[in-house]
N, C-alpha and C positions, 0 to 999 in steps of 0.2 A: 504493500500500500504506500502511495504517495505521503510521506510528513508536512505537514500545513507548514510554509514558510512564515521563517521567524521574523516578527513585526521588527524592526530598526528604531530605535529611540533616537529621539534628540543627543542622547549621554552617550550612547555608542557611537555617533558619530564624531562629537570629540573627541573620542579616543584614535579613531584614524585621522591621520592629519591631510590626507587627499579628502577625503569627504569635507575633514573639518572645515577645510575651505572654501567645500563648495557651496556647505551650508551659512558660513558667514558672509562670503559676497551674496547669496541668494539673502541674508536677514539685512545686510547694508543697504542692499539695492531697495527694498521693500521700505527702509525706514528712510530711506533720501529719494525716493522717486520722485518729488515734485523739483527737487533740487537738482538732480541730475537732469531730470527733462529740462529742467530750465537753462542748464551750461549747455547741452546740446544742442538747444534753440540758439543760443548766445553767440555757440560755436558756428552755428549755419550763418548767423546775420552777418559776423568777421567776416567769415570767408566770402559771403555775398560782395559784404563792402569793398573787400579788397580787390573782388576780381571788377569790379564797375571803376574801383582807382585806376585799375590796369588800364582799363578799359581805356577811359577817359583821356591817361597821361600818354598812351601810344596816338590817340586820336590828335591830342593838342601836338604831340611831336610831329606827325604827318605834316597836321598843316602848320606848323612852323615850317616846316623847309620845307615846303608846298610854297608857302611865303619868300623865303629865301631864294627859291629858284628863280623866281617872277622876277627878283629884283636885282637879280642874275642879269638875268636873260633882257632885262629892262638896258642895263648898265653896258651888256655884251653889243647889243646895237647902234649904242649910244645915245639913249634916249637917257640922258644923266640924271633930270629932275627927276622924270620918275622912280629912276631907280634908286636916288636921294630919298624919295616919300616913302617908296614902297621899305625900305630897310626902317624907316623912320617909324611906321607902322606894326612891322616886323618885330620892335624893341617895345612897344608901349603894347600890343596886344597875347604877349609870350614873354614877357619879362623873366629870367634867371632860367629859360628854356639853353639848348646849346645852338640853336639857330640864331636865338636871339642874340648871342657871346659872340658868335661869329660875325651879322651884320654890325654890331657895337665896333668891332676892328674895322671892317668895310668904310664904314660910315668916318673912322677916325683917318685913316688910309685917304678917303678921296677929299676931306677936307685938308688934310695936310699939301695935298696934291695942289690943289687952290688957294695953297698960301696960307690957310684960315687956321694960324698957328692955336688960335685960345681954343677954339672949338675942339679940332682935333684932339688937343693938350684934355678937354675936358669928357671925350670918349675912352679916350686910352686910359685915365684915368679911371672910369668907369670899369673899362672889358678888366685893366689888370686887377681887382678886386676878386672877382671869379675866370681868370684866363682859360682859356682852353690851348691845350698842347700845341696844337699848329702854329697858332700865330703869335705864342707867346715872346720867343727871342725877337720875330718882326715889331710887335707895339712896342719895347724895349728899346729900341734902335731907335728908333722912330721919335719916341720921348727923348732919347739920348740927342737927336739931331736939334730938336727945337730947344733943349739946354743949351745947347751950342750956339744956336743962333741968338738965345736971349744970352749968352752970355758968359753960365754956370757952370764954367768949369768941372767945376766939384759933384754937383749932379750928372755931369755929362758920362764923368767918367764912371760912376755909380749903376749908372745904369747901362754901362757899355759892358760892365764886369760882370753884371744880372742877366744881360742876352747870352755872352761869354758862358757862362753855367746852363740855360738855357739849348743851347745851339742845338740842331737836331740832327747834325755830322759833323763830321773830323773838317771837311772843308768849308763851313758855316763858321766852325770853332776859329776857324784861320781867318776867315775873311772879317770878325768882328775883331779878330785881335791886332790887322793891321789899321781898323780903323783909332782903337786904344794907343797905338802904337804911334800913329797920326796925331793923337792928341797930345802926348808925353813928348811930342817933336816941337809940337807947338805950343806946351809947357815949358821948354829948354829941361826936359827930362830926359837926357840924351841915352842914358846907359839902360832904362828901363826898355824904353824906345829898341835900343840895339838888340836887348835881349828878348825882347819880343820878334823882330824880324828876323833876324838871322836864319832859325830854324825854319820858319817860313821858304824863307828864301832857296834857302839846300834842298828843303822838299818837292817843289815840284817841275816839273817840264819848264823849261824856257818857254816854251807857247802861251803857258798858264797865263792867266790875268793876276790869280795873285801871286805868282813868280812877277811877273812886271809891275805889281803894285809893289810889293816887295823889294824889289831893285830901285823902285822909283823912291822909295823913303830911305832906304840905306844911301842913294846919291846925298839926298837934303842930309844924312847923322854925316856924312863924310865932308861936306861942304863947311858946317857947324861947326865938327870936329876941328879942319883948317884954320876957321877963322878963330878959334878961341886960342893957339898955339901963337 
């Protein structure tokens, strides 16, 4: 004859610790279910939120450089104002976007181009706060030229030493450092000057440009040099 199977107590289960556990997540979940239902609601609504942020912030990307293209392709033609407006637009409706980082140089760029030193001075200003990689050692320079023209020495070379760390090759690194080099020439900073070109100079092709910029400021230390002997 079959033996009537043995009823399982609450206290038997305790005693195994596989059961035990299954029966204390089954008495947890019974005594927090409105609480858990509610972090899983909670947990749905994040993830909701998040993926409509996604959502949104690839959308606003699109048309930020949807925007940028325009004022491209405005510029490429040479339809200047507009493509002045359209970057101009570009920054006030996508603000700390990277489209918007990018027309901010554009815009600094074509007024420097027009003479329009404060303007420019007040874009560059701006992009280098949050720079983007590409055009970082260019707004550098760039600030570094209008020190020059107003004057500032001491900023000039500050900021030529910032492009210099910046550069985004070895031939970038050269070409900003015979500009530094240029300046310490027309500081009567002869020996800093020297030691900046020379290696310049050794390195590359006679064809080079900065092989011949290079030669062309080593004439002016050698000229210098004469006249102070």
């Amino acid at each position: 004859m079959l033996k009537a199977r043995k009823r399982i107590t609450k206290k038997e289960i305790k005693h195994d610790p596989f059961l035990e556990s299954i029966y204390q997540t089954k008495e947890y979940f019974e005594k927090n279910v409105k609480v858990i239902t509610r972090a899983g609601i909670g947990l749905v609504v994040v993830l909701i939120a998040l993926y409509m942020f996604n959502k949104n912030l690839n959308a606003e990307r699109n048309a930020s450089e949807a925007a940028l293209g325009k004022a491209i392709v405005n510029l490429g033609i040479g339809d200047r104002d507009n493509g002045l407006l359209q970057l101009e637009l570009l920054i006030d409706d996508y603000p700390g976007s990277d489209a918007a980082q990018r027309g901010t140089f554009m815009l600094a760029r074509l007024y420097y181009e027009q003479k329009d030193f404060l303007t420019a001075e007040s874009y560059l200003l701006d992009f280098l706060d949050d720079p983007t990689t590409e055009f970082r050692a260019g707004a550098l320079m760039i600030m570094a030229d209008i020190e020059k023209i107003n004057g500032n020495t001491s900023s000039e070379e500050n900021y030529i030493k910032e492009a210099i760390k910046y550069a985004s090759s070895g031939s970038e690194k050269d070409k900003f450092s015979l500009e530094l080099a240029d300046l310490f020439l027309r500081s009567g900073n002869y020996a800093d000057a020297r030691e900046l070109i020379e290696p310049i100079y050794n390195k590359y092709d006679k064809n080079s440009t900065l092989y011949n910029k290079s030669e062309e400021i080593l004439g002016y230390l050698h000229t210098f040099s004469s006249d102070e002997q």
